[in-house]
N, C-alpha and C positions, 0 to 999 in steps of 0.2 A: 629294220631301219624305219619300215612304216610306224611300226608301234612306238617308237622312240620318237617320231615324232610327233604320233599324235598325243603320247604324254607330255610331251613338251610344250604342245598347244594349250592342254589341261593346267600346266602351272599358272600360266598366264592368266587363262579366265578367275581361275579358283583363287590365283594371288589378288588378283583387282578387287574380286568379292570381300574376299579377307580385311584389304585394306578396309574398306567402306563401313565393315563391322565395328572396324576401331573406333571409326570415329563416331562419339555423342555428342547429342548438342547440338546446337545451331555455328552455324563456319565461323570463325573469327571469334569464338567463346575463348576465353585468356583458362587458364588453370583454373582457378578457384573456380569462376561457374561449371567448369565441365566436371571435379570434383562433385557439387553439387548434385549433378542431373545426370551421373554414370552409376546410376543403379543396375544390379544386375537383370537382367531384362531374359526370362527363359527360353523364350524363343529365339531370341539372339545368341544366346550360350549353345544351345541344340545344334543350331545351324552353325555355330563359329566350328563344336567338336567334329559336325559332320563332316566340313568342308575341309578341317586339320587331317582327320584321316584318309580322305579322296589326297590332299596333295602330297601327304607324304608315300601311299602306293603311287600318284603319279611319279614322284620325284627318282623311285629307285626304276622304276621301267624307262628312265628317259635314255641308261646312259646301260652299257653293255656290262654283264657280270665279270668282264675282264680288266674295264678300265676302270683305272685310282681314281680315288676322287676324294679332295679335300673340303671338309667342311669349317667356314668358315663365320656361318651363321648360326642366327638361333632356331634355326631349321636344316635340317632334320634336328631333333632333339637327340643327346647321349644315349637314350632310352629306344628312340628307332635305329641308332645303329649298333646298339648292342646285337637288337634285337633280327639284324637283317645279318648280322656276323656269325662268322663259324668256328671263331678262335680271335683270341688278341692278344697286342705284344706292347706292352708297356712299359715305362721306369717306374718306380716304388712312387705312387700315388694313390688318394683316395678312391680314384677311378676302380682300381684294381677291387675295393672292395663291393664296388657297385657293381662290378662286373660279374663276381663270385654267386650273385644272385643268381643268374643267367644258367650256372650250373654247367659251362662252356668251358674248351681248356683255355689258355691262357698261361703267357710266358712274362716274366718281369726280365728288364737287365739290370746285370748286377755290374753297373758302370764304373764302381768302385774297386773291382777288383777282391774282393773280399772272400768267393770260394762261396760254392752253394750251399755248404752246411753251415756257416759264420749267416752270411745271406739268409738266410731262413729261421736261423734262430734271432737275430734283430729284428728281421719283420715278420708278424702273425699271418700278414695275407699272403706272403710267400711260402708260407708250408704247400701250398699243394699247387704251386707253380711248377713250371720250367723254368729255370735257371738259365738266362743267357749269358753267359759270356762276352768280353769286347770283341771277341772272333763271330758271335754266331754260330758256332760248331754245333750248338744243341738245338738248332730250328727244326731239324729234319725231326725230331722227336713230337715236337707238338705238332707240324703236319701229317706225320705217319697218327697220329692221338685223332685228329679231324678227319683223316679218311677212313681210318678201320675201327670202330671200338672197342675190338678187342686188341690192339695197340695202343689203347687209352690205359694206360697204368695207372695214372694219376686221378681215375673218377672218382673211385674209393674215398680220394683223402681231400675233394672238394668237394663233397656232400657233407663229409663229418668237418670240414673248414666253416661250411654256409649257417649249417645250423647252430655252427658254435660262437660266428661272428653274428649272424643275423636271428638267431633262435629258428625255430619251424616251420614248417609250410603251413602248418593250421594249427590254432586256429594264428588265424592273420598277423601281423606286427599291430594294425589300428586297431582290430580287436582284444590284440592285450592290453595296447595302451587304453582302451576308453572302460577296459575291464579293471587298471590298477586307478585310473581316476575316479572310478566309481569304487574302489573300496576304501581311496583314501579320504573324501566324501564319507563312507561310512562310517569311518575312523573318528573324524573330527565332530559328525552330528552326535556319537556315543559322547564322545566329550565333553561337548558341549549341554549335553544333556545333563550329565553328571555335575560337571558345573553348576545347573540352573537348581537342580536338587539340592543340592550342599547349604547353597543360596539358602535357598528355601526354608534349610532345615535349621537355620541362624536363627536367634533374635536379635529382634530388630530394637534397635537402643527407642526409647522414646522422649522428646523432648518435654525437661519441664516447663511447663509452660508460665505456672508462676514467677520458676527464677528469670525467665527471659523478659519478661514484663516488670519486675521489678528493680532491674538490674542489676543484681545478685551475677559476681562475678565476672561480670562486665566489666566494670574500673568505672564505672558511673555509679555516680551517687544513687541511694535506694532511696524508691520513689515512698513518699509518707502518702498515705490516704487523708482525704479534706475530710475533718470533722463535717 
């Protein structure tokens, strides 16, 4: 109880701080000046991260490993409570596939009634689910999955699920991605090169410069030279 409260003290301080970070500028600045004068400021980003990870450990010691607790804000983030989770039970949403990262079990329901095999063959991130039913009769399986891992049947087929929705643990997803934008970068400077050569390898018309002075195909009259 002491610890829950002195975490609770901790949100307090850390949230007021937090506030104060937000704001740039001078008080009574309208949007467009604080626009102007919210540059990122590194020392302020360091301490904003510091003080987001102190509130979020304070946040889960405030309250007992027993009791529910709805989040309503944008704090904790989907990401701290994956992250503090042992398992989760959802409807067919994109959540489910952010979750798959986690590499945790994880139950979908199938509110539709539709049967686990139907169920799973419509959704790709319910293959290595639990299937719940409108009964719930299949819960005991995903919590028997979170106490024993060797009652985890389903790890198998959410490893080969994660990699096949999300690619690999390494290297990275940013590092593919900044890996495919630098070849496609590559792709296009070849191109462009080739391009500039081709160019190159043209001639170049040149104009006459007589016809143009004398008006020779113009629709003007050809200029006569003054004796």
């Amino acid at each position: 109880a002491a610890d829950r409260s002195a975490a609770e003290a901790e949100l307090v301080t850390i949230g007021a701080r937090l506030a104060e970070l937000v704001v740039v500028g001078r008080p009574g600045a309208d949007e467009a000046e604080e626009s102007r004068v919210s540059l990122a400021d590194p020392a302020r980003e360091a301490e904003t991260a510091r003080l987001r990870a102190a509130w979020n450990d304070a946040y889960w010691r405030s309250f007992g490993w027993w009791e529910h607790r709805t989040v309503t804000g944008s704090q904790p983030s989907l990401y701290d409570c994956f992250n503090e989770s042992d398992a989760m039970v959802s409807d067919i949403s994109s959540v489910v596939s952010d979750f798959i990262a986690s590499g945790k079990p994880y139950a979908v329901t199938d509110s539709a009634g539709l049967g686990a095999e139907e169920f799973r063959r419509q959704n790709t991130a319910v293959r290595a689910a639990v299937v719940l039913s409108n009964g719930a009769g299949e819960l005991g399986e995903l919590l028997a999955a979170v106490a024993d891992p060797a009652a985890d049947t389903l790890a198998g087929a959410r490893r080969e699920l994660k990699t096949y929705l999300l690619g690999p643990d390494e290297p990275t997803s940013m590092e593919r991605f900044n890996a495919a934008v630098r070849a496609l970068a590559a792709k296009a400077e070849a191109r462009n090169t080739g391009v500039a050569q081709r160019i190159g390898d043209q001639a170049v018309a040149v104009p006459d410069r007589e016809a143009d002075s004398s008006g020779v195909g113009t629709g003007e009259p050809e200029a006569t030279a003054a004796a």
